[in-house]
C-alpha positions in Angstrom: -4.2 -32.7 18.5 -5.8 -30.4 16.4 -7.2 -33.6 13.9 -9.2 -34.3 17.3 -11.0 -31.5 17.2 -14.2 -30.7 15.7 -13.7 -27.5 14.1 -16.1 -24.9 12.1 -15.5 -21.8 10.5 -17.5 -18.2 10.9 -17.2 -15.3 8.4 -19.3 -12.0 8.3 -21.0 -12.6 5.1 -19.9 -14.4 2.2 -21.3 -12.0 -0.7 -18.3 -9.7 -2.3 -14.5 -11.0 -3.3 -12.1 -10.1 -1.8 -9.0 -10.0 0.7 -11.1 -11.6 4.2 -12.7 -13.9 1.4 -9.6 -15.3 0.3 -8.4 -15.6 3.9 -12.0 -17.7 4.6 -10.7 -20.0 2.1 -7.4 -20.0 3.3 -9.1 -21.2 6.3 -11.0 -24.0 4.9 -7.9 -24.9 3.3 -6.2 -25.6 6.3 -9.5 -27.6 8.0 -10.8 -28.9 4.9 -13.8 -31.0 7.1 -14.5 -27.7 8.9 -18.7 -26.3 7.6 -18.5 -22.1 7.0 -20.9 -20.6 8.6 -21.9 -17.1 7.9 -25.1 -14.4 7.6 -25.4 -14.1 3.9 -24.2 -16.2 1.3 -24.1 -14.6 -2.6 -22.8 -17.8 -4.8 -22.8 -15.2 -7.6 -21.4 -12.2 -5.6 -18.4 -13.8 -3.9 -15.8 -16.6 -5.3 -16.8 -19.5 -7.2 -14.4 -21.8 -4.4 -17.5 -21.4 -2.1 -19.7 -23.8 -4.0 -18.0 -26.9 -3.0 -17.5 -26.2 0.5 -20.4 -26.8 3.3 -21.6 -23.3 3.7 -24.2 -22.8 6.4 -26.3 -19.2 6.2 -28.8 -17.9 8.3 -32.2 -17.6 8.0 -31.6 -13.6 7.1 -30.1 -15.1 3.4 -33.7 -15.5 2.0 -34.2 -12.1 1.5 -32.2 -11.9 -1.9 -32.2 -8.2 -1.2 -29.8 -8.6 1.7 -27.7 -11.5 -0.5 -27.4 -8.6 -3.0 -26.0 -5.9 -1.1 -25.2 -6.5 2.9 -25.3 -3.3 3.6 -28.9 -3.1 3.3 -29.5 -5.6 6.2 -27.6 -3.6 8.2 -30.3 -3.5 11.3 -31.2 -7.2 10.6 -27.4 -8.2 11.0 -27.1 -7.9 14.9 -30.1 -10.2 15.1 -28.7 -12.6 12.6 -25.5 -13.2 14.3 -27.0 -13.6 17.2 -29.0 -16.2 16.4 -26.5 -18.6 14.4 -25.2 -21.3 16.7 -22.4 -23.7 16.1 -21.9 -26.6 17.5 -18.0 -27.5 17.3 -15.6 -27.6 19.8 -13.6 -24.6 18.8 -15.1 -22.0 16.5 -12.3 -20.4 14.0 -14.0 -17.1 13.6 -13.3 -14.6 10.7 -14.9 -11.2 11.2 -14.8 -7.5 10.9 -18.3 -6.8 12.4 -20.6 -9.6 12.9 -19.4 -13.4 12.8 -18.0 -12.7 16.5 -21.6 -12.8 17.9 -21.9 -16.1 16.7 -23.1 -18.4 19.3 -21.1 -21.8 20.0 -21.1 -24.5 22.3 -17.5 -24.6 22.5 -14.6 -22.2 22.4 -13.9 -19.6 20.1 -11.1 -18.1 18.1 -11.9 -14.7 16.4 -9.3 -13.7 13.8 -9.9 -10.1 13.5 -9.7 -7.3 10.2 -10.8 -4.8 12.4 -13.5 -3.8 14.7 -16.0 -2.8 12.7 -15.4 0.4 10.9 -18.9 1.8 10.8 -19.0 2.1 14.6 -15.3 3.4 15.7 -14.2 4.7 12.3 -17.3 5.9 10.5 -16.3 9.4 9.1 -13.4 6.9 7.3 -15.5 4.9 6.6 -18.3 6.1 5.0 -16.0 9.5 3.0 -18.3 11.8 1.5 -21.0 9.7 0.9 -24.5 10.4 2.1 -25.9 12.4 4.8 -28.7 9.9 5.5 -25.9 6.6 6.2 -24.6 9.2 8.9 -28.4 9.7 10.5 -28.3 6.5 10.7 -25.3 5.8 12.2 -25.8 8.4 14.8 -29.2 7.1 15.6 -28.0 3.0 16.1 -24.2 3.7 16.3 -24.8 3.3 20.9 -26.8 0.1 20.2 -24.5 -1.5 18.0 -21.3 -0.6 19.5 -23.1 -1.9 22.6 -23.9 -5.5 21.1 -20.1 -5.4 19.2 -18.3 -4.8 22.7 -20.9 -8.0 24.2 -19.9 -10.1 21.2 -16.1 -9.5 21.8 -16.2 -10.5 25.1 -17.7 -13.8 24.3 -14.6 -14.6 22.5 -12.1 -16.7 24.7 -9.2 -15.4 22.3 -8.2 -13.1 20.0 -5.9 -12.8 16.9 -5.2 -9.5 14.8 -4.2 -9.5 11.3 -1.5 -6.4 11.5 0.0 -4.9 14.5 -2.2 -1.8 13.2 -5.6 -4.0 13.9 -3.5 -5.7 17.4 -3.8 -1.8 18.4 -7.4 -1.2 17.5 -8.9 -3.9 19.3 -7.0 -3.0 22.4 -8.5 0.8 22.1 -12.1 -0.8 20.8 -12.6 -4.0 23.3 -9.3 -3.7 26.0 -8.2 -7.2 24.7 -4.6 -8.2 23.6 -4.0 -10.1 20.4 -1.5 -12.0 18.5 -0.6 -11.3 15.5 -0.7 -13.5 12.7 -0.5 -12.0 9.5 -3.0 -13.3 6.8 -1.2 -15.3 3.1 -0.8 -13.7 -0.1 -2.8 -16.7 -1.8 -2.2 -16.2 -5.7 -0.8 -19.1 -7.0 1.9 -18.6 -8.9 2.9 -20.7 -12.0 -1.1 -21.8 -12.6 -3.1 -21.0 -15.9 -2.9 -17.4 -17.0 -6.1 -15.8 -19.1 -6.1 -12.5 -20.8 -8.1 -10.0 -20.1 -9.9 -8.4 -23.1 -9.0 -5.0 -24.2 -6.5 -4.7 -22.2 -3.5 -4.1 -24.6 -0.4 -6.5 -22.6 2.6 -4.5 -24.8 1.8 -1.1 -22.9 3.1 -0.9 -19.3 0.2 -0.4 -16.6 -0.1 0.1 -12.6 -2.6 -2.0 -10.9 -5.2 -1.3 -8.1 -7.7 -3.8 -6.6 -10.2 -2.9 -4.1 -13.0 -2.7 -3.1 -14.9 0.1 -4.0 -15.5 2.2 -1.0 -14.7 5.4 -0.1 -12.0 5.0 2.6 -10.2 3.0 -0.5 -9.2 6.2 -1.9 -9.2 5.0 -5.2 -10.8 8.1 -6.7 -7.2 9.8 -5.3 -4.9 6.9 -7.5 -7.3 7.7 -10.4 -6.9 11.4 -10.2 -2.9 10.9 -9.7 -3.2 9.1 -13.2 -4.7 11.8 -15.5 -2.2 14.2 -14.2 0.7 11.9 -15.6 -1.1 10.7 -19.3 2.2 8.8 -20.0 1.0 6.1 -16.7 -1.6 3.9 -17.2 -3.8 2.1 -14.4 -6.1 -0.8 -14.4 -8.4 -1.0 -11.3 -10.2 -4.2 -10.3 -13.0 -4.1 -8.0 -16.9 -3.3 -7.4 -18.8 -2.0 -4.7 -20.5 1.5 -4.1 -18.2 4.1 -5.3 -18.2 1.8 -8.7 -20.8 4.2 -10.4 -19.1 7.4 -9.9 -15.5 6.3 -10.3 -16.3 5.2 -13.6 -17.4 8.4 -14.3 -14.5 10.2 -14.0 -11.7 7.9 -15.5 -9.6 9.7 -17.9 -8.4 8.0 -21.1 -5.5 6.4 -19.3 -7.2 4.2 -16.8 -10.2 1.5 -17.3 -12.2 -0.1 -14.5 -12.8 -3.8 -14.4 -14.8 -6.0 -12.2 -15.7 -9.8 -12.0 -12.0 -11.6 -13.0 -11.7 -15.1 -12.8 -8.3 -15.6 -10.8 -6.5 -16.8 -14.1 -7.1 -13.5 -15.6 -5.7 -11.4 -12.3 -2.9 -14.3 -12.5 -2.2 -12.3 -16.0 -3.0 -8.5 -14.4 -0.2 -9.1 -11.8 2.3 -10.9 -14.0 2.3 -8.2 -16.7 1.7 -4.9 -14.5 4.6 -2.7 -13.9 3.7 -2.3 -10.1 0.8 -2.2 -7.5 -0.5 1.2 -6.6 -2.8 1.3 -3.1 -3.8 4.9 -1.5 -6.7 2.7 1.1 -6.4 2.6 4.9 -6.2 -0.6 4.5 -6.2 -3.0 7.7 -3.6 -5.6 6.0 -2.8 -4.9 2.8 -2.9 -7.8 0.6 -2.3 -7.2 -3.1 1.1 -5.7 -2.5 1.6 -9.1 -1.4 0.0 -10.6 -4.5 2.3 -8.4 -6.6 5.2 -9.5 -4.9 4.6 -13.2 -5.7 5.4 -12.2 -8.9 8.2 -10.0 -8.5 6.5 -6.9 -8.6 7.6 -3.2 -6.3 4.4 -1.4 -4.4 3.8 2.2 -3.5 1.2 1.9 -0.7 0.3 5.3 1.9 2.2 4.5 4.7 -0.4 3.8 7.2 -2.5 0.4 9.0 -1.6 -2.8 7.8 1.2 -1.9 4.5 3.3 -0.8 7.6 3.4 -5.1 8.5 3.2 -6.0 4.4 6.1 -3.7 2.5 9.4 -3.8 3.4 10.5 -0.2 2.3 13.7 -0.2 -0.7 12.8 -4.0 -0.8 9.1 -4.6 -1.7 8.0 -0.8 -2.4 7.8 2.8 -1.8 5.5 4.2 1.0 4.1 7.5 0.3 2.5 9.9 3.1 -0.7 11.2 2.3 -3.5 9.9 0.0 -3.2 12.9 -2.1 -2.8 13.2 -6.2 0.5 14.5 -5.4 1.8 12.5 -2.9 0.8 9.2 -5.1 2.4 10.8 -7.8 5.8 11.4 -5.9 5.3 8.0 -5.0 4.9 6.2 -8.4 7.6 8.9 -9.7 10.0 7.2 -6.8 9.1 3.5 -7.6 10.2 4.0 -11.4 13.5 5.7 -10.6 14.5 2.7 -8.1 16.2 -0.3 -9.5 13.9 -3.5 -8.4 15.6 -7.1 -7.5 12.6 -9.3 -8.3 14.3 -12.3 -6.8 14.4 -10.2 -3.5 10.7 -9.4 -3.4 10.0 -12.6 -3.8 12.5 -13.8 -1.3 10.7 -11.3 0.9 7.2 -12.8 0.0 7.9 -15.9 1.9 6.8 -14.5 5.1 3.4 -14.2 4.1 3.1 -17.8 2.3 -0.3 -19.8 3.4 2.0 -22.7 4.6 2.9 -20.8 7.5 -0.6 -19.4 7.8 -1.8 -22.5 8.4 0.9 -23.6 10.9 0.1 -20.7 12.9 -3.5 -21.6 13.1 -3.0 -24.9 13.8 -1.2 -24.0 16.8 -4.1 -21.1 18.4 -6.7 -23.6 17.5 -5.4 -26.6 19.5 -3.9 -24.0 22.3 -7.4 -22.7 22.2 -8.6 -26.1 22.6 -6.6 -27.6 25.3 -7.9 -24.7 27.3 -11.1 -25.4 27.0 -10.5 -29.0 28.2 -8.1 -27.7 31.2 
């Protein structure tokens, strides 16, 4: 049934890489005739995949200061959103702020991160940075949670990436959600590519993530130089980028920008994956167990759904030096079955990502028709 219906896809903004990005494609994967439409659209900023699929911005993406950095458009976004309408009969919707307030002439299906953290988690959020984003906040925090809550109830159904996010959209919009966890889409077995300088004999912990300071990742780094014997690669851009690199201690480098062949070679050849984030889903765990590789992840949000503890990883309780220390001193004294984590894995495989949206879409559908 789902063949007979005219299906598009909605995302935030398509300007960064990363996990919701990957899930966007995931998406198109699964309704390959389906046109992406979105706020902002950085070919440059966000993954190369993009270019040959129908992606439809709005009229806010001709301000190339906005493509650049979305956070700058933040006032401009509520009026964006709400100006984008769809035509399609159901309207799979990938959002963590904004692509919810799309308008459609059909139904639509909002697969939800989060609600958006800059209006019911902003002291997470936004860490230690700046006084003025907090101003700000306070000043058009009523007036966007008040369009937000609007836009959810627009929605004829909801689904939740972790049982973490099922909760927070209760609390945020009083709305029940099913859960359908997002893939782990690294494709094992495809073309590897080194990354330069970065010396494959010596054994190393990877982080990806974004940037940002609810990502902790100044924490992981700071575990790190207190152990000189570990080494850590992070992967990622955004905000805190400038200051992290500052303070990276001969043991750990910062990269930014990999083609998917070289994190195809990061994940094969690390030692283990090392996450500290309040992280909504908790993908590269995932990533790392395609190939076989343990985890220590805080135990908190979306790793609770992702690692299976003695199995996939280690959780550790606070995102503290210390307490990431413990937990990377705990993964390295546990004997790993690499078999078993990717036997685990399977849950999260985009085969039955796609089944499951196959199924909301056409239930979504049929209701609309009833």
């Amino acid at each position: 049934m789902v063949e007979r219906v005219r299906v598009a896809i909605a995302h935030d903004y398509l300007t960064q890489r990363g996990g919701a990005e990957k899930v966007v494609l995931a998406m198109a994967r699964a309704f390959p005739d389906a046109p992406i439409y979105t706020t902002l659209y950085d070919p440059a900023g966000t993954f190369p995949e993009f270019a040959d699929l129908d992606v439809r911005p709005s009229l806010l993406n001709r301000i190339a200061g906005f493509r650049r950095d979305h956070r700058n458009a933040l006032l401009a976004l509520p009026f964006a959103a709400s100006s984008i309408r769809i035509d399609a009969d159901v309207v799979l919707t990938s959002s963590s702020g904004w692509a919810h307030g799309f308008r459609t002439s059909g139904r639509k299906l909002v697969y939800c991160y989060s609600p958006a953290r800059w209006l019911y988690q902003t002291d997470a959020y936004l860490g230690d940075s700046g006084g003025a984003k907090r101003i700000l906040m306070r000043a058009v925090g009523p007036s966007l949670r008040a369009w937000d809550r609007r836009a959810a109830a627009s929605a004829d159904r909801y689904l939740a990436i972790s049982s973490a996010v099922r909760d927070r959209i209760r609390d945020a919009y009083g709305r029940e959600a099913e859960v359908v966890a997002a893939p782990h889409t690294i494709e094992v077995g495809l073309d590897e590519e080194a990354v330069p300088g970065i010396d494959e004999s010596q054994d190393y912990y990877l982080c990806i993530s974004r940037l940002l300071p609810y990502k902790n990742v100044h924490r992981v780094i700071e575990a790190i130089s207190t152990t000189p014997e570990r080494r850590l690669v992070v992967v990622g851009s955004g905000p805190e980028e400038a200051r992290l690199a500052a303070m990276l201690p001969p043991n750990a480098e910062l990269r930014k920008n990999l083609s998917d062949a070289q994190m195809r070679w990061l994940y094969r050849r690390c030692k283990g994956v090392v996450a500290a984030s309040y992280e909504d889903f908790g993908l590269t765990p995932l990533e790392g167990a395609a190939y076989g590789r343990p985890s220590a992840v805080l135990r908190w949000g979306g790793f609770l759904d992702t690692v299976i503890e003695g199995v996939t990883g280690i959780y550790f309780d606070e995102p503290t030096p210390a307490a990431i220390t413990g937990g990377l001193n705990e993964l390295e004294a546990t004997r790993w079955d690499a078999v078993a984590i990717i036997a685990a894995n399977e849950r999260f495989s985009e085969k039955r990502f796609h089944e499951a949206l196959h199924h909301a879409v056409g239930d979504v559908a049929a209701a609309g028709k009833a």
